[in-house]
C-alpha positions as CSV (number, residue, x, y, z in Angstrom):
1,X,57.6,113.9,76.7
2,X,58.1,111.6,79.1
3,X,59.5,108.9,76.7
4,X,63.5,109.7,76.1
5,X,65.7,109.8,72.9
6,X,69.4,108.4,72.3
7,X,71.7,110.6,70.4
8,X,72.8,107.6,68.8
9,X,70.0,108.2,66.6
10,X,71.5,110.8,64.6
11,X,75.5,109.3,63.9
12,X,77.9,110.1,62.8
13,X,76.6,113.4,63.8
14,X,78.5,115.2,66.0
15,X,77.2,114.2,69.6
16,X,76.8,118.0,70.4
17,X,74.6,118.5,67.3
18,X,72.8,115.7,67.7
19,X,71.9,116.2,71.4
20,X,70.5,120.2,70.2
21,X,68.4,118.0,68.2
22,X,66.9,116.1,70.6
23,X,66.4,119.2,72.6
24,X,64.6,120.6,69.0
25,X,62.3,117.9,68.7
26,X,61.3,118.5,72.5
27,X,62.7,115.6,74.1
28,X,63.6,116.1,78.4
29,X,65.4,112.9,78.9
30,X,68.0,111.9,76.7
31,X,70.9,109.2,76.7
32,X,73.9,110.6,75.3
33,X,76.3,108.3,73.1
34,X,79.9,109.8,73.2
35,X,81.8,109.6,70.2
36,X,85.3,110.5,70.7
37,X,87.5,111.2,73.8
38,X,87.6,115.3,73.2
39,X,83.7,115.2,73.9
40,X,84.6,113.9,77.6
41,X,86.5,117.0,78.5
42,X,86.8,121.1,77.9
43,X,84.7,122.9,75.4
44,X,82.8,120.2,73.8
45,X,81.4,118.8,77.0
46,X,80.9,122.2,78.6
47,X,78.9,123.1,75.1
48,X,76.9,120.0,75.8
49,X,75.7,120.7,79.1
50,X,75.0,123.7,78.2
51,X,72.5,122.7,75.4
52,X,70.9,120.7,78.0
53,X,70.5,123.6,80.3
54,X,69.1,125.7,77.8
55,X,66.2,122.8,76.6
56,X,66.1,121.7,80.2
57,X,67.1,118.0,78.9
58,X,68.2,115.7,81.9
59,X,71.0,113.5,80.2
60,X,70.2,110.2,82.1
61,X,72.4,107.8,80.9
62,X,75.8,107.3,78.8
63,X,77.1,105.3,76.4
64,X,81.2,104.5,75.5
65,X,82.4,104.6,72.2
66,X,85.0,102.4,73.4
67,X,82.4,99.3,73.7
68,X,84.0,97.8,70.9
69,X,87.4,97.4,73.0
70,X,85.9,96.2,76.2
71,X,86.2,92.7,75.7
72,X,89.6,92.8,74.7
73,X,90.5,95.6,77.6
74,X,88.6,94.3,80.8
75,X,87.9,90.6,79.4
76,X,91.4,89.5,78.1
77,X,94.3,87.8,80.2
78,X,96.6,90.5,80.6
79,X,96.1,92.1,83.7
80,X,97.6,95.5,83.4
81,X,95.3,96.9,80.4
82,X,92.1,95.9,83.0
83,X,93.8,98.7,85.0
84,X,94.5,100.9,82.9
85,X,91.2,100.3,81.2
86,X,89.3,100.9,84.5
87,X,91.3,104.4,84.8
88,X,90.5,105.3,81.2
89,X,86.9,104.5,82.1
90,X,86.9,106.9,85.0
91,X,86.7,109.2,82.1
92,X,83.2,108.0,80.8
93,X,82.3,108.4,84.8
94,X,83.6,112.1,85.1
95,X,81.5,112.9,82.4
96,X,78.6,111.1,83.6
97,X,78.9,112.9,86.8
98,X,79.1,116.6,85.4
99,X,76.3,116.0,83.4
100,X,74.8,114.1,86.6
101,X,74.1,111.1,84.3
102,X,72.9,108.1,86.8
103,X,73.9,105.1,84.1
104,X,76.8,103.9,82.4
105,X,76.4,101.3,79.5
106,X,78.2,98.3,79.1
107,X,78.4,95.8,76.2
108,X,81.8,93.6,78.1
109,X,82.8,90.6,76.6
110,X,81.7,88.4,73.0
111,X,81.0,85.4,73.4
112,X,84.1,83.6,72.1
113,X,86.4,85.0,74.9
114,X,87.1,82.2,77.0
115,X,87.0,84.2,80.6
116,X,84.9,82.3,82.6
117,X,81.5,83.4,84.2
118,X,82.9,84.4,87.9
119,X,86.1,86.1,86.4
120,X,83.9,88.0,84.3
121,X,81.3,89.1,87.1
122,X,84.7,90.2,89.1
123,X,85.4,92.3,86.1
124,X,82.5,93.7,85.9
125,X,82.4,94.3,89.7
126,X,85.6,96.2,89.7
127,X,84.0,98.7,87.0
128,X,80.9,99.1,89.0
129,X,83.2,100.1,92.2
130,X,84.8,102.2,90.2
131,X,81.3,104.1,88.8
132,X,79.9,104.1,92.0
133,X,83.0,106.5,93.5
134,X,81.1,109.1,90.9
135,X,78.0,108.5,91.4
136,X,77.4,106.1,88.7
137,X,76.0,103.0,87.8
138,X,77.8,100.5,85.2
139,X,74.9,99.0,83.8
140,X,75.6,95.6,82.0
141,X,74.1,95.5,78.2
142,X,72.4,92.8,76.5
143,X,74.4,93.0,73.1
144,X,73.7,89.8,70.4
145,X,77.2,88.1,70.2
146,X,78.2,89.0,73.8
147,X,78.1,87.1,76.8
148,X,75.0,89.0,77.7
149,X,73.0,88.3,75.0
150,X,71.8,85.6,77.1
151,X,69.0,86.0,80.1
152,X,70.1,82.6,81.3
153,X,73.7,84.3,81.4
154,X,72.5,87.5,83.0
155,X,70.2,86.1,85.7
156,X,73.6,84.1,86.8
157,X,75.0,87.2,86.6
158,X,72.4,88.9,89.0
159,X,72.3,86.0,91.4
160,X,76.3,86.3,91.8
161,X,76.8,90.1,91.7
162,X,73.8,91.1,94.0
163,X,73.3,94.5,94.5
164,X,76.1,95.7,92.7
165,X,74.6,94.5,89.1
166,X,71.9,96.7,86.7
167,X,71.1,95.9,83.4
168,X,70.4,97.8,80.0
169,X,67.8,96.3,78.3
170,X,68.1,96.8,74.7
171,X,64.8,95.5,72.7
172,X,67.2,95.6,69.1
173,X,69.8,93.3,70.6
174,X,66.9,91.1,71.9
175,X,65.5,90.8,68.9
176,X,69.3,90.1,66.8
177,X,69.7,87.1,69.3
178,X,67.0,85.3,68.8
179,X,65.6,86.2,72.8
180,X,62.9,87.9,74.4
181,X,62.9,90.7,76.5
182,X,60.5,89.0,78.7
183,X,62.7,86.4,79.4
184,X,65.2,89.0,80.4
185,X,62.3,91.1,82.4
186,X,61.6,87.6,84.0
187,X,65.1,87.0,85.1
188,X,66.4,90.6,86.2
189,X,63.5,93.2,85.6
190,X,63.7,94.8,89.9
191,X,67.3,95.7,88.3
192,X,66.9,97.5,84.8
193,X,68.3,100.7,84.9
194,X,67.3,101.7,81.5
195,X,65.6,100.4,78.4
196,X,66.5,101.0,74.4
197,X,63.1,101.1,72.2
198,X,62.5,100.4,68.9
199,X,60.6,98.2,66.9
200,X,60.7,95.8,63.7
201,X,59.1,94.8,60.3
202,X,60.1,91.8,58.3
203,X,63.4,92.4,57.0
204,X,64.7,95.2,59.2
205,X,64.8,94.9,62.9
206,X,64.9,98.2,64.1
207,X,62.6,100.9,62.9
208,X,60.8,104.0,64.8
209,X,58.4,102.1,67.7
210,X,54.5,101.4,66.7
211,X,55.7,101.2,62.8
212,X,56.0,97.5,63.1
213,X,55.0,94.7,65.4
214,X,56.4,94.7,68.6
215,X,54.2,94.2,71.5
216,X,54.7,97.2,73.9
217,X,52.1,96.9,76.0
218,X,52.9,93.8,77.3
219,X,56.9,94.6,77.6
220,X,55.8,98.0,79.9
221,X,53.5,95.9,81.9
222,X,55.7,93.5,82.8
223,X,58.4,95.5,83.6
224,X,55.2,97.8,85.3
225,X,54.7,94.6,87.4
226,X,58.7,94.2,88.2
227,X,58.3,97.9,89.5
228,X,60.5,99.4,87.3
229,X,60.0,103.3,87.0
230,X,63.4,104.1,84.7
231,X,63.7,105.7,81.4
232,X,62.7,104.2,78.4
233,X,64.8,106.1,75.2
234,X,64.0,105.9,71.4
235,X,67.5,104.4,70.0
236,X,67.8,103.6,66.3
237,X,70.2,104.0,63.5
238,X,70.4,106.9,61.1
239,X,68.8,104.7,58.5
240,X,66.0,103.4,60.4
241,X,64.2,106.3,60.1
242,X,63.7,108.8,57.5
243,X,61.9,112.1,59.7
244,X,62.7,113.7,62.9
245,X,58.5,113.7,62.7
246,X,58.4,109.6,63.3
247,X,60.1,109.4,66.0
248,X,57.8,112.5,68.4
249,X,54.9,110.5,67.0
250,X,56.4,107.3,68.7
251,X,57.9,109.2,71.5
252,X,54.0,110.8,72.3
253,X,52.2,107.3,71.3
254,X,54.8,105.8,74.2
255,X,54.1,107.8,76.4
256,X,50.8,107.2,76.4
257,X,51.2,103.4,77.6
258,X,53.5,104.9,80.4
259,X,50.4,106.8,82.0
């Protein structure tokens, strides 16, 4: 399958178990969501590549656990914990970069810290300096109750940063903020490194994609048209979906639109 899978989908599973799952369920391309620091280093991350050898999974992107303390770390006012945050991050990077993992997410600051927009692009550029020294891109995000849960916010973003931006497009955190991805596609799509799929019913905004009413079609065509040719991965919560079986019948229906 062409269409990918976030080991995110199985929490609190342990991220080694859950990316053999995705291997299981014949998924190549897989976004891996680390869980605790002793996954970044020795056994646990050598056991990981190796189940990626063995299923011939490309990991393509990586996700922090830490995304709950990066406003407070890289977005606050004291300037030594950006520092030391940045070196903690290098971490997150070395990891990327064994696994030869191209992306690294970012959710950055809510919305109530009071930074303002070109300190916080000059944060975000120091991290993407510092992911680029491995190989990796620091990929800014959307994230409902963050700074960039706004397109209008992000396409600033874009416009100040240049080159040295990429954005996550997650279609959940859309959704949770009351915006569209195809505002976001509009404003950024030549530089989305990597998109989060899922879909929703009334009441529950995330559930296993075609099982509710999103409009694929016209989200891969436009980001089709923006000449985007990343990775698309299935990312939902544990209770979003109740069989391993509804998300390869999403995973093979996407696919289809990506021919």
């Amino acid at each position: 399958m062409k269409t990918g899978m976030s080991s995110a989908c199985f929490y609190p599973l342990e991220t080694e178990k859950a990316v053999r799952k995705c291997g299981e369920m014949g998924f190549k391309n897989i976004e891996i969501f680390v869980n605790s620091y002793c996954e970044l280093n020795g056994t646990i991350r050598d056991e990981i590549k190796a189940i990626c050898d063995y299923y011939g999974m490309k990991v393509c992107s990586v996700h922090p656990f830490t995304s709950f303390a990066e406003s407070f770390v890289f977005f606050g006012s004291y300037s030594r914990r950006i520092d030391d945050g940045i070196e903690f991050y290098k971490n997150y990077f070395e990891f990327a970069s064994f696994l030869d993992a191209g992306v690294i997410n970012l959710h950055g600051a809510k919305t109530q810290y009071t930074v303002d927009n070109e300190e916080y692009f000059d944060r975000y550029a120091r991290l993407f300096e510092a992911g680029k020294e491995f190989g990796t891109t620091v990929s800014q995000e959307n994230v409902v109750d963050y700074r960039s849960q706004s397109p209008v916010f992000i396409k600033r973003m874009s416009n100040y940063l240049g080159d040295n931006f990429a954005l996550t497009l997650d279609l959940k955190q859309c959704r949770r903020a009351g915006e569209k991805a195809l505002d976001f596609i509009e404003a950024v799509g030549e530089k989305i490194k990597a998109v989060h799929i899922s879909d929703y019913i009334d009441g529950r905004d995330c559930v296993p994609p075609f099982e509710g009413k999103e409009d694929f079609d016209s989200i891969v065509g436009a980001l089709k048209a923006k000449g985007y040719k990343g990775n698309y991965f299935i990312e939902l919560y544990s209770n979003g979906f109740e069989s391993e079986a509804q998300i390869i019948t999403a995973a093979e229906k996407f696919d289809k639109i990506l021919l």
